[in-house]
C-alpha positions in Angstrom: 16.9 10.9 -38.8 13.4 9.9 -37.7 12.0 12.1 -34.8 11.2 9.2 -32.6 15.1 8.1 -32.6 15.8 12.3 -32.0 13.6 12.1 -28.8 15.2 8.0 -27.9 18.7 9.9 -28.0 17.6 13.0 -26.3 16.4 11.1 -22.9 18.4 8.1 -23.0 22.2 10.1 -23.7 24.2 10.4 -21.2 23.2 13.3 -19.1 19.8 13.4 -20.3 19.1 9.9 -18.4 20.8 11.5 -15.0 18.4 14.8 -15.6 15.2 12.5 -15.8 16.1 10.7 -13.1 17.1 13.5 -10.6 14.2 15.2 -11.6 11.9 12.3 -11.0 12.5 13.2 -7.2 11.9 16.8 -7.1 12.6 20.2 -8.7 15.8 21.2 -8.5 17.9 24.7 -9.0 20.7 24.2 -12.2 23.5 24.2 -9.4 21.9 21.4 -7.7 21.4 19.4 -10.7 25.1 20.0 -11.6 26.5 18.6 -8.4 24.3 15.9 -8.0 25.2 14.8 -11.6 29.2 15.1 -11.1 31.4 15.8 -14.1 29.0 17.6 -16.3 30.1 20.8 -17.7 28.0 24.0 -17.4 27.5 24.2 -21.2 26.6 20.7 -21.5 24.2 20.5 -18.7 22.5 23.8 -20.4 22.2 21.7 -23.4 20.8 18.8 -22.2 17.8 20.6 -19.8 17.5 23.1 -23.2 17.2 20.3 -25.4 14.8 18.2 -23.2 12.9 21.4 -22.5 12.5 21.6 -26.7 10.9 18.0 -26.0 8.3 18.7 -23.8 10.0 16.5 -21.1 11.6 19.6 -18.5 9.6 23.0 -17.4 12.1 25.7 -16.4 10.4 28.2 -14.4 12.4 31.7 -13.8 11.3 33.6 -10.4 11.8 37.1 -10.4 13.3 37.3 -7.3 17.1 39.1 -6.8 19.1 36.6 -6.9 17.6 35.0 -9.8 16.0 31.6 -9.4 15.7 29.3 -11.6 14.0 25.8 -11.2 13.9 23.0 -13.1 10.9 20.1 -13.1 9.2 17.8 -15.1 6.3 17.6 -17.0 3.8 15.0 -17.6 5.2 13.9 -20.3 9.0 14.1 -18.8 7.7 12.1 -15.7 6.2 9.5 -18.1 10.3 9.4 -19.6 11.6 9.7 -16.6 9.9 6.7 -15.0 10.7 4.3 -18.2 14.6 5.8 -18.0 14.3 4.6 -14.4 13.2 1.3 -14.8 15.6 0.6 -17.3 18.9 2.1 -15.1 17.3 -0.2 -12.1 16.9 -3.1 -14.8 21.0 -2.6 -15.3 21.9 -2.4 -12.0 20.3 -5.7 -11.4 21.3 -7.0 -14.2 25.1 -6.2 -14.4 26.2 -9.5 -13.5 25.0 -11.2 -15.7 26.6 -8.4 -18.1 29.5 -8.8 -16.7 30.2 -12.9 -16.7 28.8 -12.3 -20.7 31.7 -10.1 -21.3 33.8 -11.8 -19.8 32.9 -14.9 -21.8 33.1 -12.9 -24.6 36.8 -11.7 -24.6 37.9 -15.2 -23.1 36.1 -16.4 -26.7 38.0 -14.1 -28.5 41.8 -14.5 -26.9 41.3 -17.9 -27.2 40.8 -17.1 -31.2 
């Protein structure tokens, strides 16, 4: 697989577009981002900030403090992603519609086949 496509499906997958985005707003702890994202499981949230973190796109800073504390932010380059994942979620929602009346278009088309 080419590595642009890797990186493509890293921050547009599922979770890894809800990351970017929550992130885009502030650092947050891994419980918080877990919450605010819904029905992600612990392992694959881990994945996800692990595999964007591998990217460049997610710093995780761990504070020696008792409890530990770990937060999770973007970088440059993450903010960059995050901000194009944005656009193109805002882009939907606008858009879905349009989406809609096309599917429904489309399977009218095809019972009518």
């Amino acid at each position: 697989m080419c590595p642009y496509r890797l990186v493509l499906e890293h921050v547009t997958s599922r979770w890894g577009v809800l990351v970017l985005i929550l992130l885009l707003e502030r650092s947050h702890r891994f419980s918080e981002l877990r919450r605010a994202i819904g029905r992600v499981s612990e392992k694959m949230l881990t994945q996800t900030l692990q595999t964007l973190e591998r990217d460049g796109m997610v710093h995780r800073e761990a504070r020696p403090v008792i409890p530990p504390r770990v937060d999770y932010s973007l970088t440059d380059l993450g903010r960059e992603a995050a901000e194009q994942v944005r656009d193109l979620a805002a882009w939907t929602e606008r858009r879905m519609a349009a989406v809609q009346e096309a599917r429904e278009g489309y399977d009218a088309a095809r019972a009518g086949s």
